[in-house]
C-alpha positions in Angstrom: 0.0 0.0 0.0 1.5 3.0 -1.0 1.2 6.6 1.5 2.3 10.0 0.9 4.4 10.9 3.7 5.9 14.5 2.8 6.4 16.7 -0.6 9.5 18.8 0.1 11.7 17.6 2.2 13.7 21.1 2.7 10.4 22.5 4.3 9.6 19.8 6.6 8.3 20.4 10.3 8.2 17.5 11.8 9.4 13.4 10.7 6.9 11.9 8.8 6.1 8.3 9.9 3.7 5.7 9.4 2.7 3.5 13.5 0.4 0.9 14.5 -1.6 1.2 17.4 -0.7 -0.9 20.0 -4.3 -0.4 21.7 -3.4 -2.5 24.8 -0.4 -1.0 25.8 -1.7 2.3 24.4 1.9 2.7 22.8 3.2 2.7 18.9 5.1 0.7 16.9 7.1 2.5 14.4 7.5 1.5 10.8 10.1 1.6 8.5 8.9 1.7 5.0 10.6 2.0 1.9 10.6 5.3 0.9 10.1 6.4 -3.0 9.9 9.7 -5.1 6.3 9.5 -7.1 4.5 12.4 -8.6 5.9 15.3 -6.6 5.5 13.5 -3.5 8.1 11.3 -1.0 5.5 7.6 -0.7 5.8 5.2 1.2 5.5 1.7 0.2 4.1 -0.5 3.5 2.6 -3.4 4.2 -0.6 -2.6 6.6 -2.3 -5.8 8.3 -6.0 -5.9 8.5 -7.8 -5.0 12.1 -5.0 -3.1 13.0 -5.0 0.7 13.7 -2.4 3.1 12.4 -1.2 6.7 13.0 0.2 8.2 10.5 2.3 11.7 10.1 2.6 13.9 6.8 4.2 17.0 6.4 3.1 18.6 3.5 4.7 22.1 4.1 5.7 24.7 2.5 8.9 26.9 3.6 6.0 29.5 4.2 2.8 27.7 4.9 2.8 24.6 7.6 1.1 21.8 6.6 1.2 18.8 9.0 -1.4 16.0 9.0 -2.2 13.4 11.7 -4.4 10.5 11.0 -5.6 7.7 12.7 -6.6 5.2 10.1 -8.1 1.6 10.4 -7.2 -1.1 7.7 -9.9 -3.8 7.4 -10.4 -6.0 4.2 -6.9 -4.3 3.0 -9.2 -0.8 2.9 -8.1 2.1 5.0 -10.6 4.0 6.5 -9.6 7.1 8.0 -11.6 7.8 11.8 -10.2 11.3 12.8 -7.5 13.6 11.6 -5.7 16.1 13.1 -4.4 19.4 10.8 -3.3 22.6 12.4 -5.6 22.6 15.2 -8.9 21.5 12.8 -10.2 17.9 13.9 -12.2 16.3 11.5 -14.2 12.8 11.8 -17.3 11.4 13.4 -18.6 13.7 16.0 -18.2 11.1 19.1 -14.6 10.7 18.2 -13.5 14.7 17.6 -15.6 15.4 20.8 -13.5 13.1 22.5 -10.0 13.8 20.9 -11.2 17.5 22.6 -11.9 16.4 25.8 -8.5 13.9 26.0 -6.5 17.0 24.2 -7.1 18.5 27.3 -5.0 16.8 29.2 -2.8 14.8 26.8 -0.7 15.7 24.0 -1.8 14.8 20.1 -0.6 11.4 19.9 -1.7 10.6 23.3 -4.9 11.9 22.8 -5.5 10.1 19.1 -4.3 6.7 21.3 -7.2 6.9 23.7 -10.1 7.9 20.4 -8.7 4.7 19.0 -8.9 2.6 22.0 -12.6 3.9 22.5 -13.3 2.8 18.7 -12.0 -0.4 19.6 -14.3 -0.9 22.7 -17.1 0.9 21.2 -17.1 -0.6 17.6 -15.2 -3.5 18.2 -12.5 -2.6 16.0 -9.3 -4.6 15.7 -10.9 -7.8 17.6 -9.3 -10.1 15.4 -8.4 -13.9 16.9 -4.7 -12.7 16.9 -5.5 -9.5 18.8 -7.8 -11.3 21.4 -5.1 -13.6 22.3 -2.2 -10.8 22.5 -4.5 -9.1 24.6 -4.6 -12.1 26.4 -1.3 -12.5 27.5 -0.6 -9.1 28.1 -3.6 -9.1 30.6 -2.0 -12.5 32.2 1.5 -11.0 32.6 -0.2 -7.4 34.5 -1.8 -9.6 36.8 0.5 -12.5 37.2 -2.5 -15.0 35.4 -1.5 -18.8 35.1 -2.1 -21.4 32.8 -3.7 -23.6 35.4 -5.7 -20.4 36.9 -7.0 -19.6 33.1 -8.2 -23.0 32.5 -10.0 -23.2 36.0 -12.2 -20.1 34.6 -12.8 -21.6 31.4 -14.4 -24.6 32.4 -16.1 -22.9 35.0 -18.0 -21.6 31.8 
């Protein structure tokens, strides 16, 4: 899948990057992608996995005008659907989620703040539930609270 990332790369603000959410840590995971020049613009050529959600950062600046763009995108069926983004101050999205990206920008900075809209579209939609996900989740939730093996199948077939 190929992203614009940043047009000229004399006038750039910030680094441009491409993260998936890591929703249960509430963390990223940077990317590296292969970086090409196509049509005027620097793309980047990753490979997004489905129920996954992704942040990503372009810069498309001038040396007078700033032009910076967060997104928080969600790839499902190999389709990105973008759920809020972030330019200059505007929000733009569903209602629920720029309502809340206002209320968490309060206290948190961007990134933090786009983090906690995507965990709520996770527990609201039940985006990014995948098998794989569930069981990450899983063992993350184990190792916080010192779960065993033998204590996890005791609650299953208590089921």
């Amino acid at each position: 899948m190929k992203m614009p990332l940043f047009r000229n790369p004399k006038a750039i603000r910030v680094v441009p990057f491409i993260a998936r959410v890591n929703i249960e840590v509430g963390s990223l995971s940077y990317l590296n992608p292969k970086t090409i020049y196509e049509n005027g613009f620097y793309v980047a050529d990753v490979e997004l996995s489905d129920n996954n959600f992704y942040l990503i950062c372009q810069d498309f600046s001038s040396h007078k005008h700033p032009r910076v763009i967060l997104s928080l995108i969600y790839v499902e069926n190999s389709k990105c659907k973008t759920l809020l983004e972030v330019e200059g101050g505007k929000v733009r999205g569903e209602n629920k989620a720029v309502e809340l990206y206002k209320h968490y920008r309060k206290r948190y900075d961007e990134i933090e703040s786009i983090i906690k809209v995507a965990q709520w579209y996770r527990m609201e939609h039940g985006m990014g539930l995948s098998e794989e996900n569930l069981i990450e989740e899983l063992k993350v939730l184990c190792a916080k609270y010192n779960i065993t093996i033998d204590k996890l199948k005791e609650i299953v077939n208590s089921l």
